[in-house]
MARVEX-719296 format. One record per atom (N, C-alpha, C): residue in three letters; x, y, z. Coordinates in pm, whole numbers, plus 50000, padded with zeros to 5 digits. Example, Ala and Ser with C-alpha at 12.3 -4.5 7.8 and 13.67 -1.06 7.14 Angstrom:
BEGIN
Ala513194943150780
Ala512304955050780
Ala513204967050780
Ser512854977550708
Ser513674989450714
Ser512905000350787
// end
This chain:
BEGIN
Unk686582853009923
Unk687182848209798
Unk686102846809691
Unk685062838909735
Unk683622838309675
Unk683232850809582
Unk683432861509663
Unk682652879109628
Unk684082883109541
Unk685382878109576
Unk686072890709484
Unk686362880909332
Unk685422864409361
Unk685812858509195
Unk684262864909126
Unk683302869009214
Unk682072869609151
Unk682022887509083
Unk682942895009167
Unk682942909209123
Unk684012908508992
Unk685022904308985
Unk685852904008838
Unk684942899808770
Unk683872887108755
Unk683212880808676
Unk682232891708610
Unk681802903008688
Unk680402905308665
Unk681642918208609
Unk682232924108667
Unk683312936908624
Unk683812930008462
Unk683932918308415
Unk684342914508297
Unk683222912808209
Unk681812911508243
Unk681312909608174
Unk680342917708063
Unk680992934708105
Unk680462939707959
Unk681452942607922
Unk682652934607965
Unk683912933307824
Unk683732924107749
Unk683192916807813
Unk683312903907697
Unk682012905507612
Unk680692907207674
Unk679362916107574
Unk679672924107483
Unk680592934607514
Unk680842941107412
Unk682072941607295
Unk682432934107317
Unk683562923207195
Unk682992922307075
Unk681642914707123
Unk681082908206980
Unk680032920506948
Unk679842930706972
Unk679122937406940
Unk680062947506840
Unk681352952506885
Unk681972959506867
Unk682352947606685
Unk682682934106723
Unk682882925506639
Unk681652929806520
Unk680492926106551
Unk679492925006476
Unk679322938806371
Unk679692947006444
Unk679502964506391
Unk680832962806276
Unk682002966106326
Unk683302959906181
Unk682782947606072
Unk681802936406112
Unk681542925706044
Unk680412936905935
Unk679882939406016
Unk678772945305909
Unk679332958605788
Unk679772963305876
Unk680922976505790
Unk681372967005623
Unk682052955705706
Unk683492947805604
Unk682402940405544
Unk681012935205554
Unk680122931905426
Unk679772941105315
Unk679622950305372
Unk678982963305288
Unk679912965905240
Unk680942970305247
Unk682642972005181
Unk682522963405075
Unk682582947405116
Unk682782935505036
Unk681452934004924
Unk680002941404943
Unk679072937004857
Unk679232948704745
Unk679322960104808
Unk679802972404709
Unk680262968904563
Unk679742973604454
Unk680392969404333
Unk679852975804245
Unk678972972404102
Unk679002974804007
Unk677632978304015
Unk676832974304117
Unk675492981104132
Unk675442992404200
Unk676002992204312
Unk676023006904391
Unk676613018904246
Unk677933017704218
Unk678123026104137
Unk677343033404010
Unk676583019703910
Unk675523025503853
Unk674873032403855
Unk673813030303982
Unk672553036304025
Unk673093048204097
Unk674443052604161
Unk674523063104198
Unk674543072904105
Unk675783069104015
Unk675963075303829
Unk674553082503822
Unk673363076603819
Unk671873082003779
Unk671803099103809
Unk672673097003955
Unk672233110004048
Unk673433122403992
Unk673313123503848
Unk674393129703783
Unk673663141403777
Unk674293154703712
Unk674323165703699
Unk672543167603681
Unk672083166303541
Unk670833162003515
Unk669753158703601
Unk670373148703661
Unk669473139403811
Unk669113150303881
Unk670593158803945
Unk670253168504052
Unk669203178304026
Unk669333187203921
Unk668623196303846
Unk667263186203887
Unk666803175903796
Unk665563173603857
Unk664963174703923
Unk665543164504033
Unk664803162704149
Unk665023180904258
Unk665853187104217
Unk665763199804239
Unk664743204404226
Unk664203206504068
Unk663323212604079
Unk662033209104070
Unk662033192104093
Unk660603186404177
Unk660263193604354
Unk661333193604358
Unk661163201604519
Unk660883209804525
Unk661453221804427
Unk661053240104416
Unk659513242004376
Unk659003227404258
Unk657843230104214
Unk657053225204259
Unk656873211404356
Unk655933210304391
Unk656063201704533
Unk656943210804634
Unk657343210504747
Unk657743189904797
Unk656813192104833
Unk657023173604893
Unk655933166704825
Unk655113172204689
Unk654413162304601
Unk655093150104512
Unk656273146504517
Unk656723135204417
Unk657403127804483
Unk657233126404665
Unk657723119304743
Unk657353101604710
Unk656363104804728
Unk655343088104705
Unk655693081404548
Unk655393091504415
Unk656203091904349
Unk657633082804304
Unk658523089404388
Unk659703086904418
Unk659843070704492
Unk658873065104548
Unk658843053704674
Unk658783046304543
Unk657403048504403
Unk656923037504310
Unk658743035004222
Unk659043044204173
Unk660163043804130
Unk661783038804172
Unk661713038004321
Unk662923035104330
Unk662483013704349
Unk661193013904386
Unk661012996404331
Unk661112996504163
Unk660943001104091
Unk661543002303980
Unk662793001603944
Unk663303007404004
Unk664743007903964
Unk665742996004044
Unk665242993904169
Unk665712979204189
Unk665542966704102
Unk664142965104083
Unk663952955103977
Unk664792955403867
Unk664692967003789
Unk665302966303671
Unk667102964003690
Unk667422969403795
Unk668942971903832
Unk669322954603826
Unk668382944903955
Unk668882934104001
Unk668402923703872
Unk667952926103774
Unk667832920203603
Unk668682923303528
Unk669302933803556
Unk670492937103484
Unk671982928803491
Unk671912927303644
Unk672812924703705
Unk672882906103756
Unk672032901903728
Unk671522889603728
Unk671592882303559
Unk671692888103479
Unk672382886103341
Unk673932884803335
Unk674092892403383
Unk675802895503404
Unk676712885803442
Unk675592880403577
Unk675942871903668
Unk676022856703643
Unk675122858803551
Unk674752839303528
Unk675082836903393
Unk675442842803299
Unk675832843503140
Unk677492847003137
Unk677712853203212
Unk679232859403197
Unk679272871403070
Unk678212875403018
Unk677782884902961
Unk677382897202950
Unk677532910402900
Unk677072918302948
Unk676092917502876
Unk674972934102854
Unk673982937502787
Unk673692932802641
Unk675132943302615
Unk675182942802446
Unk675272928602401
Unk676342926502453
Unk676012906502364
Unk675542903802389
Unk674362897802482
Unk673652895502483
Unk672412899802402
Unk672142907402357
Unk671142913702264
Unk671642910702108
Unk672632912102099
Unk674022911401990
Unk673422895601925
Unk673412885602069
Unk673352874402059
Unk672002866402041
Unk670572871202076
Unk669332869102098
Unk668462874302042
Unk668912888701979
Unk667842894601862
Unk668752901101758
Unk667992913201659
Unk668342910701549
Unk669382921401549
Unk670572926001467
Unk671772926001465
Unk671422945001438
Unk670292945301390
Unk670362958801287
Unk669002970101414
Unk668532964001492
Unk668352969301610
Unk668932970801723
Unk670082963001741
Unk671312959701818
Unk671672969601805
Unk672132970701645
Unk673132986301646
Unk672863001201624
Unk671252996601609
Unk670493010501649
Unk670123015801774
Unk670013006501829
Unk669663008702019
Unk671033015002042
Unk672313008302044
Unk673553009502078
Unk674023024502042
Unk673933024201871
Unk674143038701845
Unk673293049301910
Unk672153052601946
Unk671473057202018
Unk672233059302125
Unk672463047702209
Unk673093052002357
Unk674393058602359
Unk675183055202239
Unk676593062702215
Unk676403076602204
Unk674783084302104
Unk674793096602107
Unk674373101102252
Unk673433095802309
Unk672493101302400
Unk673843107102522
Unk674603091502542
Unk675933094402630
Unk676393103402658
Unk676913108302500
Unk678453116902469
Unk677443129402507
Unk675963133402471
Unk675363143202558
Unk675313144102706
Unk675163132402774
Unk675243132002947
Unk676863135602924
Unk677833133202853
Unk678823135202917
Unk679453149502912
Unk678853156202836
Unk679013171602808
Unk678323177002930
Unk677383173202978
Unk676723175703115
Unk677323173903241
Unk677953166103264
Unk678193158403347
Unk679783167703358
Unk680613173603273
Unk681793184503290
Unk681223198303349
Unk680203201803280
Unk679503211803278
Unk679003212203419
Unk679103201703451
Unk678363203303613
Unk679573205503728
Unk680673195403663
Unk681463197903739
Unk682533212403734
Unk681953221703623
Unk682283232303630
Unk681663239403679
Unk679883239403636
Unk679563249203722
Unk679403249303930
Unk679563239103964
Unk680113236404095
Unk681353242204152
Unk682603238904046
Unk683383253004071
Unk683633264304108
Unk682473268604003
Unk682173280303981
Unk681383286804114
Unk680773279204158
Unk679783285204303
Unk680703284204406
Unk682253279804404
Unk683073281904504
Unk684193294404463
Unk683833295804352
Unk684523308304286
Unk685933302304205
Unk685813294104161
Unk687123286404037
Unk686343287503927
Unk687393291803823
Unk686613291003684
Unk686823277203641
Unk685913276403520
Unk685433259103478
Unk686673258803375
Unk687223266203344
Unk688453270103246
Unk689393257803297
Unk689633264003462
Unk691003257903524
Unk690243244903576
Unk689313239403551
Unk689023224603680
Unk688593212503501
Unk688233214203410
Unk687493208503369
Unk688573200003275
Unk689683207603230
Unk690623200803147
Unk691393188903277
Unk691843193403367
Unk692203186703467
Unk691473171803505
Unk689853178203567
Unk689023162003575
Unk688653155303463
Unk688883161903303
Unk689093151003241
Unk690053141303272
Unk691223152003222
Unk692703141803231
Unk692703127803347
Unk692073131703460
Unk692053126103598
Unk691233114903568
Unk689873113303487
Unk688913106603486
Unk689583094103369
Unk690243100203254
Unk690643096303147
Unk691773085203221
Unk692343090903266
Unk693613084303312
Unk693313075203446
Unk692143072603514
Unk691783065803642
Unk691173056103550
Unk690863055203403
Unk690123042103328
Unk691523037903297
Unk691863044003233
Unk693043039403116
Unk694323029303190
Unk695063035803289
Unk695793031803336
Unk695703020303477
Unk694223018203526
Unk694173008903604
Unk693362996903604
Unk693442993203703
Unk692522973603707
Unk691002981103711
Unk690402974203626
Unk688752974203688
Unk688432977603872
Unk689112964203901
Unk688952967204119
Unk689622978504137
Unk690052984904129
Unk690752997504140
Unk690143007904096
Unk689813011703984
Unk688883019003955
Unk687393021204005
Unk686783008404051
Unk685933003204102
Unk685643010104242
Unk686843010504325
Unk687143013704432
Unk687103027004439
Unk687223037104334
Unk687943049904335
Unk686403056104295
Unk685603048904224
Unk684053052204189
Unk683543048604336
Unk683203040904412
Unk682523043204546
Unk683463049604634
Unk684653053004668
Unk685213064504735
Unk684093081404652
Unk684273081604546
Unk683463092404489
Unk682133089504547
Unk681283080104507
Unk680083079204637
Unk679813090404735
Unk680793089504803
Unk680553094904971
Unk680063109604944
Unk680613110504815
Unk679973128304810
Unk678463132904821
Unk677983119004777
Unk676643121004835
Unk676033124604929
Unk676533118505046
Unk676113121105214
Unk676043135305184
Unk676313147705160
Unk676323157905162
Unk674663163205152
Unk674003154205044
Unk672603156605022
Unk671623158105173
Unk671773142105262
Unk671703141805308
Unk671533153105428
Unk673253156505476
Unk673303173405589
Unk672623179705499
Unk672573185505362
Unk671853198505334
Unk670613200105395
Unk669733182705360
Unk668693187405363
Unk668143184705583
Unk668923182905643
Unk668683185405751
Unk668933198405816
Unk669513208705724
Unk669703224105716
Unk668963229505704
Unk668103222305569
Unk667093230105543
Unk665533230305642
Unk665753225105744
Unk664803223805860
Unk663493219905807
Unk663143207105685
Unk662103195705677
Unk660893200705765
Unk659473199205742
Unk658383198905777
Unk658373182705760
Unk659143170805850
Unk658933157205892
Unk657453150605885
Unk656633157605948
Unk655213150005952
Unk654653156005750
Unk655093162805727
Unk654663162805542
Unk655053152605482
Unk656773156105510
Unk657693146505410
Unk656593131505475
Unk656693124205577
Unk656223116205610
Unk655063113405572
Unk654053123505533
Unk652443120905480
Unk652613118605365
Unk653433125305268
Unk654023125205127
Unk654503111805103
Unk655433106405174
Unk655683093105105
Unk655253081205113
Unk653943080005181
Unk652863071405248
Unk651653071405155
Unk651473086405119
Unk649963088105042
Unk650563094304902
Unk649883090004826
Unk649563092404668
Unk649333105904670
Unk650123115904558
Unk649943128004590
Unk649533131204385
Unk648573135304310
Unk648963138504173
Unk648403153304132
Unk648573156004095
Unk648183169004067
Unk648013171203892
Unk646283171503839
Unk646143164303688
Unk646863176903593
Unk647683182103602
Unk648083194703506
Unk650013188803451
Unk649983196103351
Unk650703189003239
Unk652693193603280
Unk652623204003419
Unk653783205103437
Unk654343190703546
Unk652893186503640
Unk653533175903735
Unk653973161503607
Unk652713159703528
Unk653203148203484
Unk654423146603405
Unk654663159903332
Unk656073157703255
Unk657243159403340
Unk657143161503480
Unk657813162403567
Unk657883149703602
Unk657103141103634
Unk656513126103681
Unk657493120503576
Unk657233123703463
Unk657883116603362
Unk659523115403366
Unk660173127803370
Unk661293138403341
Unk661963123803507
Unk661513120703619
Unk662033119203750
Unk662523099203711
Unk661553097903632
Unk661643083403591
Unk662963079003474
Unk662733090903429
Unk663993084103325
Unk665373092503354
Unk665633101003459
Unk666593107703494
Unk667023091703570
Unk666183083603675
Unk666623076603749
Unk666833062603678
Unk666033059403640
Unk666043045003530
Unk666513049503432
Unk667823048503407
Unk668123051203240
Unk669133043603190
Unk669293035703058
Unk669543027602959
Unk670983026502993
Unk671923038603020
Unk672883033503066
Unk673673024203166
Unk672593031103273
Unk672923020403395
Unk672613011003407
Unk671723002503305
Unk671922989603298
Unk673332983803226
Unk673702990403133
Unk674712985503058
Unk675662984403147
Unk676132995303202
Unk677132994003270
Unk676572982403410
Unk676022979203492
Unk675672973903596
Unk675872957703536
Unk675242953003403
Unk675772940103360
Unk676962936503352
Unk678022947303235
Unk679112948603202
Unk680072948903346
Unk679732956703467
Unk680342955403513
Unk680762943003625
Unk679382934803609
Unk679642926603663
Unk680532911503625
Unk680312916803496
Unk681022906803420
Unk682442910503432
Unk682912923503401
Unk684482929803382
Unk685092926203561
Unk684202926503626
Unk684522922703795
Unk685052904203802
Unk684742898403707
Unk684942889003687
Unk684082878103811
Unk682612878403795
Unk681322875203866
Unk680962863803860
Unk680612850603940
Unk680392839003862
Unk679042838803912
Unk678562827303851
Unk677002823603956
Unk677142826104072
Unk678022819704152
Unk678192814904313
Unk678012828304377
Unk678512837404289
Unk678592855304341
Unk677262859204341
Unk676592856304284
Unk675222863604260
Unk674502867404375
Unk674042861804490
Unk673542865204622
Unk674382877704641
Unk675572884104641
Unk675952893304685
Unk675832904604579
Unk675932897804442
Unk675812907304351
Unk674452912604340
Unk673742905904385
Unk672102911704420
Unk671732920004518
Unk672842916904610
Unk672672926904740
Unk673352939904729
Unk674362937204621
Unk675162951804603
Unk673642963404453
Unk672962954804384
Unk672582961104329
Unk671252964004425
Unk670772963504494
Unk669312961904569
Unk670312972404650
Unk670852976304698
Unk671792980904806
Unk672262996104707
Unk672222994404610
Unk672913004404507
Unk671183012004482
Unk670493008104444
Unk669333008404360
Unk668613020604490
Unk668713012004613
Unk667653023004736
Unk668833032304805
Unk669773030104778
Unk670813045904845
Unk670683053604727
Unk670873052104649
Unk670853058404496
Unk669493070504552
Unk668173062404540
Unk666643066904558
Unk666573076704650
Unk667693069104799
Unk667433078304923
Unk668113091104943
Unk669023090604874
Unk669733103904821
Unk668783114604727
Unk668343108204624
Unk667183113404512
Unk666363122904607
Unk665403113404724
Unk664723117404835
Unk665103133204878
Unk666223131204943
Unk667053139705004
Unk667063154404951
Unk667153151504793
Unk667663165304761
Unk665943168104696
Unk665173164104659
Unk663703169404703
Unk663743176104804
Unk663843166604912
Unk663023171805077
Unk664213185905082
Unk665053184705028
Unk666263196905089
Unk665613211005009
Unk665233210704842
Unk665043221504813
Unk663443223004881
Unk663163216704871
Unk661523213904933
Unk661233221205011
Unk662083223505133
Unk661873228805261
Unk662323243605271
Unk663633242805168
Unk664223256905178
Unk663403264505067
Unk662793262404927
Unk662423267204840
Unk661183263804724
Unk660903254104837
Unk659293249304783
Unk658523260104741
Unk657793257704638
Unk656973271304553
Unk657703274404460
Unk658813279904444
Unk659313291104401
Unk659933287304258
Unk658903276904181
Unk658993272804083
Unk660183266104033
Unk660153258703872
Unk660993250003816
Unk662723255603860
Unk663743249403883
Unk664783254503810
Unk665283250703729
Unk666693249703673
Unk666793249303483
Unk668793241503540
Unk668763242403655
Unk670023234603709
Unk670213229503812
Unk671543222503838
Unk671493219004001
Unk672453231704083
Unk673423235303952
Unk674063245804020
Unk673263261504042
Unk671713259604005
Unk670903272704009
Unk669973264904184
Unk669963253904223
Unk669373252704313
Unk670673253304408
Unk671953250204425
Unk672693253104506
Unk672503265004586
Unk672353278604451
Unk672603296804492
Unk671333294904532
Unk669953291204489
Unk669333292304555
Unk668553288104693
Unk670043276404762
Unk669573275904860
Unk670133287604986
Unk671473292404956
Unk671823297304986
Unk670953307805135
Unk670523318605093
Unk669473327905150
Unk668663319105282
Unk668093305105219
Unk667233306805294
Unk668023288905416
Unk668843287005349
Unk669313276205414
Unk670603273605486
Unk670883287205429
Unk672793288505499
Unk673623290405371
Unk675203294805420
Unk676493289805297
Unk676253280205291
Unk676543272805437
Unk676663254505449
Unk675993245305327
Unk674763250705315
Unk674003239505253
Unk674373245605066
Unk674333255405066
Unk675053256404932
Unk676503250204867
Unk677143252305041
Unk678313247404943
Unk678633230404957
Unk677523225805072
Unk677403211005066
Unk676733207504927
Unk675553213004831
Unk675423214304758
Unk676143212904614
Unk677263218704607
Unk678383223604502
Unk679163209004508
Unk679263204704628
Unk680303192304646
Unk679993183404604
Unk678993180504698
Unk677653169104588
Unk677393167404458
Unk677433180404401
Unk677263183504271
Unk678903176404193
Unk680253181604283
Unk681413175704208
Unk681583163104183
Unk681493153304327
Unk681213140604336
Unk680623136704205
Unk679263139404225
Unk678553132204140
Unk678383135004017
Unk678573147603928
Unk679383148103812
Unk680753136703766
Unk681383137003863
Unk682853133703807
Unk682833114903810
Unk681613110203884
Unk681473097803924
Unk680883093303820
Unk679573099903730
Unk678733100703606
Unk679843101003495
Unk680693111303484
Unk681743115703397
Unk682433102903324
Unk682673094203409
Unk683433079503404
Unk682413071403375
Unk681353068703455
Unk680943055803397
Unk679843055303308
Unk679113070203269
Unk678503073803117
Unk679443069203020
Unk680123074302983
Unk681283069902859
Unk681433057902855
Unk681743047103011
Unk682103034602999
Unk681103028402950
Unk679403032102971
Unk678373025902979
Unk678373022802811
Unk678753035902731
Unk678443031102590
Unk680113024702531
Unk680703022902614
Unk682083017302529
Unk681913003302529
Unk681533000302672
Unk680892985102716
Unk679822977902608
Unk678562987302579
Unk677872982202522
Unk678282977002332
Unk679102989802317
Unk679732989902168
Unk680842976402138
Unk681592977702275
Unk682682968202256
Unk681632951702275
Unk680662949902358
Unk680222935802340
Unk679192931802193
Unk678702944602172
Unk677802945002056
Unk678492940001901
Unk680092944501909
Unk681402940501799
Unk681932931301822
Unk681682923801953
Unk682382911901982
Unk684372910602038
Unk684362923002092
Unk685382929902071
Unk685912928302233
Unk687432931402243
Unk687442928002378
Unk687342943102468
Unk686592944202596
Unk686262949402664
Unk686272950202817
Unk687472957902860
Unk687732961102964
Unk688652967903073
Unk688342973403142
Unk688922985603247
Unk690152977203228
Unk690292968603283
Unk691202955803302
Unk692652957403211
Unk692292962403058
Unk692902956202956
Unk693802973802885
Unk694712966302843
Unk695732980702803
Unk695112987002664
Unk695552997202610
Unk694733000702472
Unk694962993802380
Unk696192987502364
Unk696512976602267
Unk695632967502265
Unk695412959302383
Unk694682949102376
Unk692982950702396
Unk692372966702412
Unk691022966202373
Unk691182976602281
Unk691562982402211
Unk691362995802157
Unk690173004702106
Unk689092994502074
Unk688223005902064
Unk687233002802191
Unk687282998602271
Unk686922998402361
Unk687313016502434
Unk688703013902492
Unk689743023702525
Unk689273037202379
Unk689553034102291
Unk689423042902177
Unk688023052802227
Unk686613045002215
Unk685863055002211
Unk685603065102379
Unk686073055802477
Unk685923060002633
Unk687083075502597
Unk687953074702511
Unk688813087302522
Unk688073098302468
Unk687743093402357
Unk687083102102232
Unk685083108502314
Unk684923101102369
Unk683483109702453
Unk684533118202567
Unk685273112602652
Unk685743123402735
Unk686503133702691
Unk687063134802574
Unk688013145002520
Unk686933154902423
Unk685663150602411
Unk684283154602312
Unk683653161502463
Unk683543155502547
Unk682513161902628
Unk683193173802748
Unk684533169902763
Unk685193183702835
Unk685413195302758
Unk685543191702618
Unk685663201102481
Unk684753209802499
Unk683343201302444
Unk682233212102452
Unk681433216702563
Unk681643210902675
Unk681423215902805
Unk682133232702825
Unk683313229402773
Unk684283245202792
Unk683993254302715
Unk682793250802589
Unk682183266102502
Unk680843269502589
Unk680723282902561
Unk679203286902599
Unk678263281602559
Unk677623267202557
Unk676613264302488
Unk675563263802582
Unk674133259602520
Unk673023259202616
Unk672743241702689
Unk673573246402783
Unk673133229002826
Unk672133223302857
Unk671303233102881
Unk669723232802911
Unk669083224102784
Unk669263228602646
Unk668863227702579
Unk669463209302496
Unk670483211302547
Unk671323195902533
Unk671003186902574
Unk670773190702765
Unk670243179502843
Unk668653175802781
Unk667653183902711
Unk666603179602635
Unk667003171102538
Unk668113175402441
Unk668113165202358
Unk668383150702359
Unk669193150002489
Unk669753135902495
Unk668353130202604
Unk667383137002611
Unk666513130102709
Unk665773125802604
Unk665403129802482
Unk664943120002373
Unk665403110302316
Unk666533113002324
Unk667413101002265
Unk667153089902387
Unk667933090802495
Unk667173082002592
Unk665473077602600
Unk664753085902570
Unk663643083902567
Unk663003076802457
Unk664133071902317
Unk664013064802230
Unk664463049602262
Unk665383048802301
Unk666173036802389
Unk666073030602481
Unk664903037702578
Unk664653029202718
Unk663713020802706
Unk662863024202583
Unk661773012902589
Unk662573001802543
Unk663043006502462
Unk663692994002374
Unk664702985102474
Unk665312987102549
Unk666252983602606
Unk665642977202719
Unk665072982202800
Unk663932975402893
Unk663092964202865
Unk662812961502689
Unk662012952802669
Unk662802941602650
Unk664362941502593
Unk665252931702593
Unk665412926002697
Unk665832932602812
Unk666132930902950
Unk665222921403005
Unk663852925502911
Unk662292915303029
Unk662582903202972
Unk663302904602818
Unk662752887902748
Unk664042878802748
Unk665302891602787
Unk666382882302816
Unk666202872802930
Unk665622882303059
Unk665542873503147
Unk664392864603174
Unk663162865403128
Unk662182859603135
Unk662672840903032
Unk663802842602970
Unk664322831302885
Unk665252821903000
Unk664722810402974
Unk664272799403049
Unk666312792403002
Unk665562796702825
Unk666882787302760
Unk668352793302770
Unk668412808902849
Unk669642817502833
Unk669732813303029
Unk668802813503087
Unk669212817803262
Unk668802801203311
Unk668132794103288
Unk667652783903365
Unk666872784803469
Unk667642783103583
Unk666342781003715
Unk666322799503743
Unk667972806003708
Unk667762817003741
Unk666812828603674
Unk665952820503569
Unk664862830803504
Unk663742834603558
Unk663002843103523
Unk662132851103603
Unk660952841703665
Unk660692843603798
Unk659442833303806
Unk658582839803752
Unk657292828803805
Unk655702836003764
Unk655302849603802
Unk655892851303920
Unk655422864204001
Unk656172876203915
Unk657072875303942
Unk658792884903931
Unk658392888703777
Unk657922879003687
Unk657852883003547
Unk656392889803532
Unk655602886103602
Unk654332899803608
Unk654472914003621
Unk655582907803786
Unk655852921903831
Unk656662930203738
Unk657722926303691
Unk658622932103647
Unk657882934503417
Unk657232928703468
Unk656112935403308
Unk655272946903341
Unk655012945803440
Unk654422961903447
Unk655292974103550
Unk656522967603565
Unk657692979403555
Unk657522987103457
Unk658252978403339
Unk658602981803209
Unk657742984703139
Unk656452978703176
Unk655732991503003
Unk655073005603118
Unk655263005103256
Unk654993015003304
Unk656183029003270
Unk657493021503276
Unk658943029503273
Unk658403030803145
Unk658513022803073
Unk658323023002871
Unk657623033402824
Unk656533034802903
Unk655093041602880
Unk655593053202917
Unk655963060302997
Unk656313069103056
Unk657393081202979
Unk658243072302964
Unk659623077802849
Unk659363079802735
Unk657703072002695
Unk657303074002533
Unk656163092502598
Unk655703089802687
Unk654873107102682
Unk656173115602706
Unk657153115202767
Unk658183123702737
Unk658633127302647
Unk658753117102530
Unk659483119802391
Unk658143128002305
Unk657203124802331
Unk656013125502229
Unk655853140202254
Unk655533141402369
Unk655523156302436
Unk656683166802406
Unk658033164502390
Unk659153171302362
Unk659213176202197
Unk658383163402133
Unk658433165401937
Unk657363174401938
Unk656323174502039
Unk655113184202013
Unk655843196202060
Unk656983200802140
Unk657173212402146
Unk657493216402047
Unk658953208401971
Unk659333212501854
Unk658423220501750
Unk656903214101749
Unk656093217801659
Unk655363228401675
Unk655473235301822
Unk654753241701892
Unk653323241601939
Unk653013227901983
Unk651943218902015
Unk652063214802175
Unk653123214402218
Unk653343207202338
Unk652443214202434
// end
């Protein structure tokens, strides 16, 4: 009797061990679900049409050199993300009023206007991408682009913030795709691994404007706006903030590790073989040497994250415009009751599927709006340090001693950086660059 209570006991007992394990694994799933929000979405947004092309052709040009790179920057972009979002959190404020509210009215609406043009350029990009992705599955951009407007237009217009919210990290997942490509592309592991450990620079004027070009594709002016705004439109209180920190810290390094990804992917398949000028020109060219697979994991990635950018570029400057006017602002709210809120989010998406659908040079577009950004990030970054470094706007939640060092030589490093980009781009104009 002894042996057959001691054999059920021991026969039950990696049922009952594995309960709470099985428990613990759903617990952890249903946090990450539950922390998900307005930071993950931002910082993914980064990894837009533009983004890809980059870090594309950091990989083609200088194989696994902007790995380490890439490590300084994505602590960058956390910092700045979880300051963004830590305003949001403890003010009930987004960006714009806040700036609206703390400095002067006539730089307010020059920063702002700035981000409204720079936008409505990402958002002509950001169609354009999701056409030419199409296009590498063989659909013309004719038949997909009027459509994911309508789709994008109508997923703001007609629903709740949480809902929409929800429908932007479902778009997420398109990412993972980066990911398989670049395990297709069969990685040299002990490089990538030496690369993001050791300092790699190379003193010639294509890495650093490349260096430059990787920093403000990933840190850029919008995604703060939106990452405050949205934490506020989520309706965020203090008490939230521990999670709202974990969703942006959580947003900020998947964002990066994806970034990673599609380096190490062209890296491996097409390292050398110089700059490219798109993301849909690094797709075809992974093709040959990496499979269909990874091309057309490629193309998908590319849809995702176009159509995820598509939405919350536009929102980023409607947000900032609507708190900067004092105006009401939000996913939340019908057109009646925000209208130019609603008003201008129509008018960039009905502007940027427009001119996405002529032959223009987007190449030449995505330069322009990288100056415009490159006019705005300092500026916007420096608000961000003195909003939060203010004792009399955050209280205990203002920057300590450390955090405000650190996060000062973020920003005039990011600052610094976005100003040799711009400076360098007016010297082309002149034919100096």
């Amino acid at each position: 009797m002894t042996r057959d209570v001691d054999t059920t006991t021991a026969a039950a007992s990696p049922t009952i061990g594995a309960a709470p394990a099985r428990r613990t694994g759903w617990r952890r799933i249903t946090m990450v679900a539950v922390i998900a929000g307005p930071g993950l979405v931002a910082a993914n947004a980064g990894n837009d049409a533009a983004g890809i092309a980059t870090y594309a052709s950091a990989g083609s040009q200088f194989t696994y050199g902007t790995l380490f790179f890439m490590v300084l920057v994505t602590i960058a972009l956390v910092m700045v993300q979880e300051m963004a979002v830590r305003l949001g959190a403890h003010t009930g404020k987004g960006l714009g009023a806040l700036i609206r509210e703390q400095f002067s009215l006539r730089l307010t609406a020059l920063a702002v206007f700035c981000l409204l043009l720079a936008n409505t350029g990402l958002v002509v990009s950001e169609f354009a991408g999701i056409g030419a992705a199409f296009e590498l599955l063989g659909v013309p951009k004719w038949a997909v682009i009027p459509p994911a407007a309508i789709l994008l237009w109508a997923l703001v217009l007609f629903g709740s913030y949480h809902w929409a919210e929800r429908i932007f990290l479902i778009m997420s997942l398109a990412f993972f795709a980066y990911p398989i490509a670049m395990i297709l592309g069969h990685p040299d592991w002990g490089a990538v691994g030496h690369h993001l450990i050791v300092p790699h620079i190379e003193p010639n004027k294509d890495f650093i404007l490349l260096a430059v070009a990787l920093i403000g594709t990933t840190v850029s002016p919008y995604m703060q706006f939106y990452a405050a705004a949205g934490v506020v439109d989520r309706g965020a209180k203090p008490a939230d903030y521990p999670l709202i920190r974990a969703d942006a810290i959580l947003g900020a390094v998947f964002a990066c590790v994806i970034s990673l990804t599609i380096i190490i992917a062209t890296a491996s398949a097409i390292g050398g073989s110089g700059p490219l000028d798109s993301a849909a020109q690094a797709a075809e060219a992974l093709k040959p040497v990496a499979g269909q697979n990874a091309e057309l994991l490629f193309a998908l990635g590319l849809i995702g994250a176009s159509a995820l950018a598509g939405a919350v570029v536009p929102l980023s400057a409607s947000y900032a415009i609507g708190e900067a006017a004092g105006v009401e602002r939000s996913v939340s709210r019908s057109f009646r009751d925000a209208p130019l809120f609603l008003g201008l989010f129509t008018v960039q998406i009905v502007l940027g599927a427009t001119v996405a659908m002529t032959p223009l040079d987007v190449i030449q577009l995505l330069i322009g709006t990288q100056v415009l950004q490159g006019l705005i990030s300092p500026v916007v970054l420096v608000y961000l340090l003195v909003l939060t470094n203010r004792r009399s706007l955050l209280g205990e939640a203002a920057n300590g001693s450390r955090y405000r060092i650190a996060a000062t030589v973020v920003v005039i490093g990011v600052a610094g950086m976005s100003t040799i980009l711009l400076v360098q781009t007016i010297l082309g104009w002149f034919g100096l660059g």
